[in-house]
C-alpha positions in Angstrom: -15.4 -53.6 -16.5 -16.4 -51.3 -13.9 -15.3 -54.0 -11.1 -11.4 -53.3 -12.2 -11.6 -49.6 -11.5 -9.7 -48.9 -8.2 -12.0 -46.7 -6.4 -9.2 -45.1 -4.2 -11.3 -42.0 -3.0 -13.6 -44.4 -0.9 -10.7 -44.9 1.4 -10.6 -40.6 2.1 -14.3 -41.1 3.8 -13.5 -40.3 7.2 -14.2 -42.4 10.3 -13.7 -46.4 10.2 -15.5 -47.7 7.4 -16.5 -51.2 5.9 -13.2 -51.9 3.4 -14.6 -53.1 -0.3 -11.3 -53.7 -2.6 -11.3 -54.0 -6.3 -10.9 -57.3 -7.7 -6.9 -57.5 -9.3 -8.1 -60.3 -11.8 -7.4 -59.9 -15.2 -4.9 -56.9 -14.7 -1.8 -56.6 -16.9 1.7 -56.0 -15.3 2.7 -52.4 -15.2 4.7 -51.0 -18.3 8.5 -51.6 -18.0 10.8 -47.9 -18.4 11.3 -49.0 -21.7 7.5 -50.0 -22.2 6.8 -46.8 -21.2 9.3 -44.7 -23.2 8.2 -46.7 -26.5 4.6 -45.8 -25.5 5.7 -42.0 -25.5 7.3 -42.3 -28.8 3.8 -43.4 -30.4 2.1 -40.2 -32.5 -0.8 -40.0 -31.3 -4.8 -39.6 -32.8 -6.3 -35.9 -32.8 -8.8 -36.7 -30.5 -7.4 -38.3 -28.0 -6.0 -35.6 -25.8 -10.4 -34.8 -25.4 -10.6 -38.7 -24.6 -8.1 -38.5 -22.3 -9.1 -35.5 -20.0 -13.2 -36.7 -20.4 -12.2 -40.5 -19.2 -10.2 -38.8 -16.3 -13.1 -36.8 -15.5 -15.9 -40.1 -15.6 -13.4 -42.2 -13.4 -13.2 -39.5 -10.6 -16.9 -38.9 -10.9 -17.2 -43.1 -10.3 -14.6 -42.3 -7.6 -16.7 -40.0 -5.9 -19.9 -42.0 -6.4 -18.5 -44.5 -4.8 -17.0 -43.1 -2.2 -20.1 -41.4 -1.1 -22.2 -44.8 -1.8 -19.7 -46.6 0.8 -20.1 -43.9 3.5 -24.3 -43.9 3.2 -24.0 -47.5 3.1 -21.5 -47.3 6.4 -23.7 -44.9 8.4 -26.9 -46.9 7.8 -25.4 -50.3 9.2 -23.6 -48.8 11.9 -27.3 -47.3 12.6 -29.0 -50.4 12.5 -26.2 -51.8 14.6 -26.6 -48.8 17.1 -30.3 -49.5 17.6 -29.7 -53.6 18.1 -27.5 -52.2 21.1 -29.7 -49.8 22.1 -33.0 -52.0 22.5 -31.0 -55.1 23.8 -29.0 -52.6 26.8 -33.0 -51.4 27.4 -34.2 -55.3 27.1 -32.3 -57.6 28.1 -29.7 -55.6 30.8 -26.8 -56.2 28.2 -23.4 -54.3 30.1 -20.2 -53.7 28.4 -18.5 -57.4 29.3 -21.1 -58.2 26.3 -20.6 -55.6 24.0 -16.6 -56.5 24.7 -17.2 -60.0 23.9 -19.0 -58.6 20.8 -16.8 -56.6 19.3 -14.1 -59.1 19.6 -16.2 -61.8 18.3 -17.0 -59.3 15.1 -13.0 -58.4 15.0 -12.5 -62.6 14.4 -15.4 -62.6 11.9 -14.0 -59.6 10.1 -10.3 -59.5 10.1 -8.8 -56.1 9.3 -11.7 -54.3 9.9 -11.5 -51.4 12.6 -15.5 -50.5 12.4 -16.4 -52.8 14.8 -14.0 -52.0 18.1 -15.6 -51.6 21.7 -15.0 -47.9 21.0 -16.8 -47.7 17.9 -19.7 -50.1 18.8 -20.2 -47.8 21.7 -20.8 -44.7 19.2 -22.8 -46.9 17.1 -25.3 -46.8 20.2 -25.0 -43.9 21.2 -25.6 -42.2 17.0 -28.6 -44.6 17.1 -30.0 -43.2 20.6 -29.4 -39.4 18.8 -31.0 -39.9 15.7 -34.2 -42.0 16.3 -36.1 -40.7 13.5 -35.2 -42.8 10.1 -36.2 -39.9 8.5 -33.4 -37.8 9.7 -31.2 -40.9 8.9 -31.1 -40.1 5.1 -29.9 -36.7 6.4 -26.7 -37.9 8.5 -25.6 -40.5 6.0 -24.8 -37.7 4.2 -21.3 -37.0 6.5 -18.7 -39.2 7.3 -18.5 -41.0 10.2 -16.0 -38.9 11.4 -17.9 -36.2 12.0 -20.7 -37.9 13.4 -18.0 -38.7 16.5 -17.7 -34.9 16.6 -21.3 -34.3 17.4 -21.7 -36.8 19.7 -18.5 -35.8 21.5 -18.9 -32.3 21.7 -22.4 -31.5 21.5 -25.7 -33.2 24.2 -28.2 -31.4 22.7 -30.5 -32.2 19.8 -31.2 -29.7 18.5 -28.2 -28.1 18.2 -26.5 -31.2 17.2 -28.8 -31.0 14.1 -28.5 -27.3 13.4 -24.8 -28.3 13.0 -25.5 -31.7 11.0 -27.7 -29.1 8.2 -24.6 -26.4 8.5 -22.0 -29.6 7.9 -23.7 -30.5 4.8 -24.6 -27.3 3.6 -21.3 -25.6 3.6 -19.4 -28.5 3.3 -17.2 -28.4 6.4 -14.5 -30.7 7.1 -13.9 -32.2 10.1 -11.9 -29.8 11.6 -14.0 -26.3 10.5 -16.9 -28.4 12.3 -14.9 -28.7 15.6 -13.7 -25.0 15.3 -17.6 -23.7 14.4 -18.6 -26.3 17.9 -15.6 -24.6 19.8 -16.4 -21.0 18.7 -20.3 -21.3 20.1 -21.4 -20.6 15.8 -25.0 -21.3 16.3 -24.8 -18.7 19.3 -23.1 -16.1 17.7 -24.7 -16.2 13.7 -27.4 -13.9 13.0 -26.9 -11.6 16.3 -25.4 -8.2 15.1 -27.2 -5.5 15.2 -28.3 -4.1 12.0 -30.6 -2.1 9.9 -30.5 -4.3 7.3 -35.0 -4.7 7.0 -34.7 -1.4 6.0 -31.9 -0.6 4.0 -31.6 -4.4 1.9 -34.0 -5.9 -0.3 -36.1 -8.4 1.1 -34.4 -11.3 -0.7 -31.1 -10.2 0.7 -32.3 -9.4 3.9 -32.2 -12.0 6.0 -29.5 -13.8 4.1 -27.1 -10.9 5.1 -28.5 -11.0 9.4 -27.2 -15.1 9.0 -24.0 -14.1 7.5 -23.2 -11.8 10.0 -22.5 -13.0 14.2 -21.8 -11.5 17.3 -19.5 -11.5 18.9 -17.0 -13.0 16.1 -14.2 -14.8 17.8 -10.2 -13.7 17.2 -8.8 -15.2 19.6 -6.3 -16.5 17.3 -5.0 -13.2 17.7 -3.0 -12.1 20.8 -3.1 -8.4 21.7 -1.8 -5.9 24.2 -4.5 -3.9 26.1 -3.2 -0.9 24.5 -3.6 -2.4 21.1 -4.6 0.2 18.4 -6.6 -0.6 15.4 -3.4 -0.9 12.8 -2.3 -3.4 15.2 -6.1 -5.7 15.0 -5.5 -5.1 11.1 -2.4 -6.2 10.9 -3.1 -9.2 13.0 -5.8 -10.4 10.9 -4.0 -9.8 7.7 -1.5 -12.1 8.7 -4.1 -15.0 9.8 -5.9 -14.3 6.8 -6.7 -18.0 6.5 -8.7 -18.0 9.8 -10.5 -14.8 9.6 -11.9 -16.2 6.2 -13.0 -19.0 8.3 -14.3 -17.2 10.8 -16.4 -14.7 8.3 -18.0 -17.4 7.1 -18.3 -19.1 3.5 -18.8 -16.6 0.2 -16.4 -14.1 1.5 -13.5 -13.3 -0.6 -10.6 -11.2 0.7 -10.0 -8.1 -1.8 -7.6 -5.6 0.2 -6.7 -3.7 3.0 -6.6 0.0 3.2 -8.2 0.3 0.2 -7.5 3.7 -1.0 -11.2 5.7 -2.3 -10.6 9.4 -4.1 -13.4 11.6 -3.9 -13.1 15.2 -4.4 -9.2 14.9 -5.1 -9.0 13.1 -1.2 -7.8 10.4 -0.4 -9.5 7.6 2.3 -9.2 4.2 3.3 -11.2 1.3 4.4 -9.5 -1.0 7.0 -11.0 -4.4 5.1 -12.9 -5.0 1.5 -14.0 -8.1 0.9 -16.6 -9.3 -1.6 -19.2 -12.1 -1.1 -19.6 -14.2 -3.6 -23.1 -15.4 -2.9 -25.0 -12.2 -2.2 -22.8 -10.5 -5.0 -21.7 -7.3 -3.2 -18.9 -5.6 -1.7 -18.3 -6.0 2.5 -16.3 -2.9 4.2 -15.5 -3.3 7.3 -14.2 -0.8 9.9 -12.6 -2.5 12.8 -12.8 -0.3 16.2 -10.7 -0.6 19.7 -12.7 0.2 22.6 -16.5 0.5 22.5 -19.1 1.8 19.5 -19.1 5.5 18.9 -22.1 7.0 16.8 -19.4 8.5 14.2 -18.2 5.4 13.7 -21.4 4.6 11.8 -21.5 8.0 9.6 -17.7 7.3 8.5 -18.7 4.1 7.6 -21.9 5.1 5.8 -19.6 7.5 3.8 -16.8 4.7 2.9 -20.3 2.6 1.9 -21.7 5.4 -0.4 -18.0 6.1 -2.3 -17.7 2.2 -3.0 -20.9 2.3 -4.5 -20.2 5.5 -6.6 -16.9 3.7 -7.9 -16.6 0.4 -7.6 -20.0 -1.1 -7.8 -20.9 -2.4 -11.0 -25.0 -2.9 -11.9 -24.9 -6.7 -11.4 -23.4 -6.1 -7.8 -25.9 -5.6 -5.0 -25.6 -2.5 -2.4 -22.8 -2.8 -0.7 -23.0 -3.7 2.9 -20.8 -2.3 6.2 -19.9 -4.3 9.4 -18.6 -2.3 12.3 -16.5 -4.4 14.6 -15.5 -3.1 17.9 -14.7 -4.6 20.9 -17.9 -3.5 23.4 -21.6 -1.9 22.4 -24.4 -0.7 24.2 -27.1 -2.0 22.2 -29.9 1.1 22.7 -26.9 3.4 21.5 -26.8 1.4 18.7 -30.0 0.8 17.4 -30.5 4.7 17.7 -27.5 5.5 15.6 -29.0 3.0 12.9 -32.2 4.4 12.9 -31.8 6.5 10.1 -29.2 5.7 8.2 -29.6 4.6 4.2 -27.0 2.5 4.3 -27.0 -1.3 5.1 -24.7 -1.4 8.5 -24.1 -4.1 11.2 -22.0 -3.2 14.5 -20.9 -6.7 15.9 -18.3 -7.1 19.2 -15.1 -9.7 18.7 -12.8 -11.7 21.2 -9.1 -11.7 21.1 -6.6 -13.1 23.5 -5.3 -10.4 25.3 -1.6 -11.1 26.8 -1.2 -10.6 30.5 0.6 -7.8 32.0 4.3 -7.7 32.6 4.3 -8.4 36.0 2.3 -11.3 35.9 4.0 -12.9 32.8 7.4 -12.4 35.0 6.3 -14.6 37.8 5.1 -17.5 35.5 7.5 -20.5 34.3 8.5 -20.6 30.8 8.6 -23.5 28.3 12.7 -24.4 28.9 11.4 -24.7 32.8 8.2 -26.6 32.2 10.0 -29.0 30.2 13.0 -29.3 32.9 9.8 -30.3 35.5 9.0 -33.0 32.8 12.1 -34.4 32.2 12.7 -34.5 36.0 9.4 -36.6 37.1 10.0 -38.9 34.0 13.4 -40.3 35.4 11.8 -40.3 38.9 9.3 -42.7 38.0 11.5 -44.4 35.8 13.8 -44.8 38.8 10.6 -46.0 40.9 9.7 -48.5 38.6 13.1 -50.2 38.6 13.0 -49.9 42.5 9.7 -52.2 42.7 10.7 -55.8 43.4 9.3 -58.0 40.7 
């Protein structure tokens, strides 16, 4: 019966949710050691290794349905609930004393249930006052709570609260990548490198490939000397690997650094190669200390033509470059682009730079920090036990 499946992948939904468990009717106990050793020993039918793996695969499928099911379900109640709260507050004056009272009186009703605290209630209202349009409802019931509480925390306006609602969805982002995309300013930053892409990328590709790329992309994960030399940025990055995939952006997958390209019995070497899996084409990208140079462009145009001659297959598309330094004058730029064949974009990035010598001399360290800690903890302590009770 499909009521004795345990649909344990509901409770992964993020955010409080409504708690629906599977009725234990009916079930046998579980196999004793022995049970289960006998049940080993049994020789088994041809087919049912294939029975096996295809009833694993329909119970996580049910899983998932109903997982999913639960959080629309979730999302559209704690809606309706929102806009109660909303109208009433407008209506009738009500203050928090009665939304207290509420969500207490809900908490008695419901045992168990952590949906319907004074903190959740009051995000209930506020998801309700952001998403007035039922049409847009079907949209949000498509994330988990959880991330709903993101956007409202982090972000006051609506459109950009949406823009980040579509981008959730569509790349699958969990809670965390959303708060990192919010953090790093994403919608700001995607689709602002300069490029000639209009001219040197089919039309289909085109404007896929001005999305994919931002400006200025954020590495401040990485913490760099002023004097930093571009070894040291690659270096950097190939040890936070992880987070300069997730900075690139979904599709990109890492094939190597220093990629060695013969021509002509020489030998050269592209700082980064990655390949994106969605436009179906190589990425090289040159990373740059100090501000854009016109050369910069030509040696990349060069590294962008050899890939092609020995690495591009004919399913592949053109491959595509991405100059990354730290500064750019834009008209410098756009005039260095203005005839080149091959598909280039110049972006800026951030790091964290450290601070001089000097200045990291006169500042506490951790040990003393934590001495200052410890200290005002017993003196409090100490005051607490000197107030008469």
């Amino acid at each position: 019966m499909v009521g004795e499946v345990s649909f344990a992948a509901a409770a992964e939904v993020q955010g409080p949710a409504i708690t629906i468990s599977a009725s234990q009717k009916g079930r046998k106990a579980p196999l004793t050691a022995r049970e289960g050793v006998v049940a080993e020993l049994i020789p088994l039918p041809s087919g049912y290794p294939a029975l096996l793996e295809e009833l694993k695969t329909r119970i996580r499928a049910a899983q998932l349905r109903a997982a999913l099911t639960l959080n629309q379900e979730s999302i559209q109640l704690y809606w309706s609930i929102g806009q109660d709260l909303s109208s009433r507050f407008a209506a009738e004056g009500w203050g928090t004393k009665v939304v207290d009272r509420l969500a207490k009186d809900l908490g008695t009703e419901f045992p168990g249930v952590e949906g319907f605290s004074l903190r959740n209630l009051r995000y209930m209202r506020s998801f309700a006052e952001a998403w007035p349009d039922p049409r847009l409802l079907q949209l949000a019931a498509k994330l988990p709570w959880g991330h709903h509480m993101v956007l409202l925390d982090r972000l006051k306006d609506g459109q950009s609260r949406e823009w980040y609602l579509q981008a959730s969805i569509e790349h699958g982002w969990s809670r965390n990548v959303l708060t990192h995309h919010i953090s790093t300013q994403l919608r700001e930053r995607e689709g602002k490198a300069l490029n000639n892409f209009s001219r040197t990328l089919p039309a289909q590709d085109s404007d896929l490939t001005r999305q994919i790329l931002k400006d200025p992309y954020s590495f401040e994960f990485l913490t760099l000397s002023s004097s930093a030399k571009e070894r040291e940025l690659e270096r950097g990055l190939l040890k936070h690997l992880r987070d300069l995939l997730l900075e690139l952006g979904r599709g990109f997958a890492f094939v190597g650094s220093q990629v060695p390209l013969v021509v002509d019995g020489r030998s050269f070497y592209v700082d980064l190669l990655f390949y994106h899996l969605r436009l179906h084409c190589y990425f090289a990208i040159e990373l740059k200390t100090g501000e854009f140079q016109p050369e910069y462009a030509g040696k990349l145009s060069f590294y962008i033509s050899a890939i092609d001659g020995s690495m591009r297959t004919p399913s592949d598309g053109p491959t595509i470059g991405l100059l990354l330094c730290e500064s750019r004058s834009g008209p410098i730029v756009e005039y260095t682009l203005q005839n080149l064949i091959q598909p280039i974009g110049v972006s800026t990035y951030r790091v964290t730079r450290e601070l001089p010598a000097p200045v990291r001399e006169e500042l506490p360290s951790v040990e003393d920090l934590q001495e200052v800690v410890i200290r005002l903890r017993a003196e409090m302590d100490s005051t607490r036990e000197d107030i008469p009770r």
